[in-house]
C-alpha positions as CSV (number, residue, x, y, z in Angstrom):
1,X,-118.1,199.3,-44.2
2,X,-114.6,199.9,-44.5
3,X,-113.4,202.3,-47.4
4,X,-111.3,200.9,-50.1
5,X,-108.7,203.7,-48.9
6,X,-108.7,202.0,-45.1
7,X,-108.2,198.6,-46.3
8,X,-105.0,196.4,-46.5
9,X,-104.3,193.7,-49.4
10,X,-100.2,193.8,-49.8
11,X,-99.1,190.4,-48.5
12,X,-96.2,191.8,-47.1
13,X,-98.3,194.1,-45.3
14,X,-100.1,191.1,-44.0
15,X,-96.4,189.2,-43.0
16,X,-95.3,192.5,-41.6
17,X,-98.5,192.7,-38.7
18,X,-98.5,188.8,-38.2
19,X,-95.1,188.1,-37.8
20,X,-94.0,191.6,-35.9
21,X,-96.7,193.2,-35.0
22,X,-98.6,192.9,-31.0
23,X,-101.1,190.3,-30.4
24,X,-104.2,190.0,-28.8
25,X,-106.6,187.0,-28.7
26,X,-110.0,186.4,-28.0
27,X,-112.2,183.4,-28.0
28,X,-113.1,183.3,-31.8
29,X,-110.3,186.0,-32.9
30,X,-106.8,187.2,-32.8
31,X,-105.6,191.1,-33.5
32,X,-102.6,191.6,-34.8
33,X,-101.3,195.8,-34.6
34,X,-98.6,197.3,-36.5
35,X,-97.6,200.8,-36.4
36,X,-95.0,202.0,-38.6
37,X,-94.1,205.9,-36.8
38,X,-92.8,206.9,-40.2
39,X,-95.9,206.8,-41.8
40,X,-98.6,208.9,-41.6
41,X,-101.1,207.3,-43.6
42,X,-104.5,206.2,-42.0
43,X,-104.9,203.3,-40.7
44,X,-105.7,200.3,-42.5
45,X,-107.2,197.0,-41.9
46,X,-107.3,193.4,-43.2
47,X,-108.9,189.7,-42.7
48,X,-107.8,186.5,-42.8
49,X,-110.8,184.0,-42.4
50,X,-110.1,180.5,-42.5
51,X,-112.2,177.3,-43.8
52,X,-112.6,176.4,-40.1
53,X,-114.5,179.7,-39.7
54,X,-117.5,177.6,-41.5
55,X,-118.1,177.0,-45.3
56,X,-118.2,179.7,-48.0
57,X,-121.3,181.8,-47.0
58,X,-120.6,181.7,-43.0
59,X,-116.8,183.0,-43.5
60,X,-118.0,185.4,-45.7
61,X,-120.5,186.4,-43.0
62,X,-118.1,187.0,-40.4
63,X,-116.2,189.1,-42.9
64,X,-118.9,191.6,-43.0
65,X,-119.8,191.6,-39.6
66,X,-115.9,192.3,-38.3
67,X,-115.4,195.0,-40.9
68,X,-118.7,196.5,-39.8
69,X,-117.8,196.5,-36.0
70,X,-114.3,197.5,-36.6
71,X,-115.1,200.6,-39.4
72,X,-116.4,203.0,-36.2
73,X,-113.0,201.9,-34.6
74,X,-110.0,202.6,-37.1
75,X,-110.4,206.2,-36.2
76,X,-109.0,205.8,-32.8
77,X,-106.0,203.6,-34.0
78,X,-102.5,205.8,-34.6
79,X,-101.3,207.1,-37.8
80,X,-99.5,204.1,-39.7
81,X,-101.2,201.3,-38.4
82,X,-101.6,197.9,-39.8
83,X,-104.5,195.9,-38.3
84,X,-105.4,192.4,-39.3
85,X,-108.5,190.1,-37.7
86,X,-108.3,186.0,-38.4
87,X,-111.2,184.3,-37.3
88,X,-110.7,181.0,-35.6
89,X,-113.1,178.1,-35.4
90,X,-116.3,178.9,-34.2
91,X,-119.1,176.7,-33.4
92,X,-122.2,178.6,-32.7
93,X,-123.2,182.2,-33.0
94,X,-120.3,184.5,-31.7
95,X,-121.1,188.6,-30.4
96,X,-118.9,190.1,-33.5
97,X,-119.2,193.4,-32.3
98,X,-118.5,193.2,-28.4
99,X,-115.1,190.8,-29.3
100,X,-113.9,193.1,-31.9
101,X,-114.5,196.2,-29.8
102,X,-112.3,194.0,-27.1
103,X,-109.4,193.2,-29.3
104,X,-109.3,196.7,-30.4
105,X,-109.4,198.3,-26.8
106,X,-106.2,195.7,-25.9
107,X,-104.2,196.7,-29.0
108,X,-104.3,199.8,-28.5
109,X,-103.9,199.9,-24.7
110,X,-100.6,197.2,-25.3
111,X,-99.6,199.6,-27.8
112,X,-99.7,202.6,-25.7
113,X,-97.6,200.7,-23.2
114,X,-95.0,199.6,-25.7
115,X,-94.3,203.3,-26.5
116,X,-94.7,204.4,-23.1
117,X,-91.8,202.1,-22.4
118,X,-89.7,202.9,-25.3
């Protein structure tokens, strides 16, 4: 579980990673990563699950099961990062933990190119 500390609920901070953050997308998922440098708080991460995740119980499922696989990973994003996870439609049952690991692995590789570049 993610601690209250590690998690992000300002709606700009949410505008800020959707709109100008990288990327990524899986089947059932897109990352979105945005690293302030002038920060040098911990990471932090945040959901957006829609209603065409499922009905009430079934988003609120795949809520607990991102932040589970994604609590061992914040550790290895860099200082000042914003992470959100929206869920897209899904139709059947989806390996949570192997497609967050996947999205993580890309946004930080991506990011690691961006600076690389910079």
């Amino acid at each position: 579980m993610l601690p209250i500390s590690a998690r992000l609920t300002s709606p700009q901070d949410f505008a800020r990673t959707t709109k100008s953050g990288l990327r990524v997308t899986s089947e059932h998922f897109v990352g979105y990563l945005y690293i302030n440098p002038a920060s040098t708080l911990q990471p932090r991460a945040g959901l957006i699950i829609g209603k065409s995740v499922g009905g009430s119980v079934r988003r609120h499922r795949v809520s607990r099961q991102i932040r589970h696989a994604l609590a061992p990973l914040m550790s290895s994003f860099p200082t000042g990062s914003l992470i959100v996870i929206r869920g897209l439609k899904q139709k059947s049952e989806v390996d949570t933990n192997k497609e967050i690991n996947q999205i993580a692995e890309r946004l930080i590789a991506k990011a690691a190119q961006r600076m690389a570049s910079a």
